[in-house]
ZAFI-274572 format. One record per residue (C-alpha): residue number from 1; residue in one letter; y, x, z. Coordinates in steps of 0.1 Angstrom, whole numbers. Example, Ala and Ser with C-alpha at 12.3 -4.5 7.8 and 13.67 -1.06 7.14 Angstrom:
<fikes>
 resi resn    yy    xx    zz
    1    A   -45   123    78
    2    S   -11   137    71
</fikes>
This chain:
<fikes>
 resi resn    yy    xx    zz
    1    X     0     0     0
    2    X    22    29    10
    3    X    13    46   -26
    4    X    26    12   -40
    5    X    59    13   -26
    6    X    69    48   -33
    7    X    58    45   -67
    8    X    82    18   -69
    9    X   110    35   -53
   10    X   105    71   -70
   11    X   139    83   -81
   12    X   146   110  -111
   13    X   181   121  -107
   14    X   195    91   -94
   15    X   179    68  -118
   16    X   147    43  -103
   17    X   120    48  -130
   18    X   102    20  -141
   19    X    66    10  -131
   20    X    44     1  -159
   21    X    49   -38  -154
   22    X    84   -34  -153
   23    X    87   -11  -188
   24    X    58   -39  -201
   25    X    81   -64  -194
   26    X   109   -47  -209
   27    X    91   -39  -242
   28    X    75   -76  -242
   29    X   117   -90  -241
   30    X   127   -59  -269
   31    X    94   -71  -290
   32    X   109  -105  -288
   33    X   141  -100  -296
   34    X   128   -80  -327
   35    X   111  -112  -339
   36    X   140  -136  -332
   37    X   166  -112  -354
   38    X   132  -107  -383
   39    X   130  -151  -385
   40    X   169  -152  -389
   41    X   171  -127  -413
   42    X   141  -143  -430
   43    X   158  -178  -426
   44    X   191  -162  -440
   45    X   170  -151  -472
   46    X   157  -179  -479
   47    X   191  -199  -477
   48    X   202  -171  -503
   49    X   176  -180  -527
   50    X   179  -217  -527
   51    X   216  -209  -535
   52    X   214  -189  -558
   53    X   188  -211  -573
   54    X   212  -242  -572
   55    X   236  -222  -590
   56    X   216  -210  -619
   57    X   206  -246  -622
   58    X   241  -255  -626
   59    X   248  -228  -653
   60    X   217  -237  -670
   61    X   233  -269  -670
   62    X   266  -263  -688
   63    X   246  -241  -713
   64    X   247  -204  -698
   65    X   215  -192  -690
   66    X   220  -171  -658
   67    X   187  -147  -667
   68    X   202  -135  -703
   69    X   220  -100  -705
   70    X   253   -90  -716
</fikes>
Protein backbone atom coordinates (compact mmCIF):
# COMPACT_ATOMS: atom_id res chain seq x y z
CA UNK A 1 0.00 0.00 0.00
CA UNK A 2 2.89 2.19 0.97
CA UNK A 3 4.64 1.32 -2.60
CA UNK A 4 1.20 2.62 -3.97
CA UNK A 5 1.33 5.89 -2.61
CA UNK A 6 4.84 6.88 -3.25
CA UNK A 7 4.51 5.80 -6.73
CA UNK A 8 1.76 8.20 -6.88
CA UNK A 9 3.52 11.01 -5.26
CA UNK A 10 7.13 10.48 -7.01
CA UNK A 11 8.30 13.87 -8.08
CA UNK A 12 10.96 14.59 -11.15
CA UNK A 13 12.12 18.08 -10.68
CA UNK A 14 9.13 19.45 -9.40
CA UNK A 15 6.76 17.90 -11.84
CA UNK A 16 4.31 14.68 -10.32
CA UNK A 17 4.83 12.03 -12.99
CA UNK A 18 2.01 10.21 -14.10
CA UNK A 19 0.98 6.60 -13.07
CA UNK A 20 0.10 4.40 -15.93
CA UNK A 21 -3.83 4.87 -15.44
CA UNK A 22 -3.41 8.35 -15.27
CA UNK A 23 -1.11 8.66 -18.78
CA UNK A 24 -3.91 5.81 -20.13
CA UNK A 25 -6.39 8.08 -19.41
CA UNK A 26 -4.70 10.90 -20.95
CA UNK A 27 -3.86 9.11 -24.17
CA UNK A 28 -7.60 7.48 -24.15
CA UNK A 29 -9.04 11.74 -24.14
CA UNK A 30 -5.85 12.74 -26.90
CA UNK A 31 -7.08 9.38 -28.97
CA UNK A 32 -10.52 10.91 -28.84
CA UNK A 33 -9.95 14.09 -29.63
CA UNK A 34 -7.98 12.82 -32.69
CA UNK A 35 -11.16 11.06 -33.87
CA UNK A 36 -13.64 14.01 -33.22
CA UNK A 37 -11.20 16.56 -35.45
CA UNK A 38 -10.70 13.23 -38.32
CA UNK A 39 -15.09 12.99 -38.48
CA UNK A 40 -15.21 16.86 -38.91
CA UNK A 41 -12.72 17.12 -41.29
CA UNK A 42 -14.29 14.11 -42.98
CA UNK A 43 -17.77 15.80 -42.56
CA UNK A 44 -16.15 19.09 -43.99
CA UNK A 45 -15.12 17.03 -47.18
CA UNK A 46 -17.93 15.67 -47.86
CA UNK A 47 -19.89 19.09 -47.67
CA UNK A 48 -17.11 20.17 -50.30
CA UNK A 49 -17.99 17.64 -52.67
CA UNK A 50 -21.68 17.87 -52.71
CA UNK A 51 -20.94 21.60 -53.47
CA UNK A 52 -18.90 21.40 -55.79
CA UNK A 53 -21.13 18.75 -57.29
CA UNK A 54 -24.19 21.17 -57.24
CA UNK A 55 -22.21 23.63 -58.98
CA UNK A 56 -21.05 21.55 -61.86
CA UNK A 57 -24.60 20.62 -62.16
CA UNK A 58 -25.50 24.13 -62.55
CA UNK A 59 -22.76 24.75 -65.29
CA UNK A 60 -23.72 21.70 -67.02
CA UNK A 61 -26.91 23.35 -67.01
CA UNK A 62 -26.27 26.58 -68.83
CA UNK A 63 -24.08 24.57 -71.28
CA UNK A 64 -20.36 24.73 -69.78
CA UNK A 65 -19.15 21.49 -68.98
CA UNK A 66 -17.08 22.00 -65.76
CA UNK A 67 -14.71 18.67 -66.65
CA UNK A 68 -13.52 20.21 -70.26
CA UNK A 69 -9.96 21.98 -70.52
CA UNK A 70 -9.03 25.25 -71.64
Amino acid sequence: MLYLILAELTVDKGNLLLIGSEQVEIERARVEQERQRAEQAERKAEQAERKATQLASRLRAMGIDPDAED
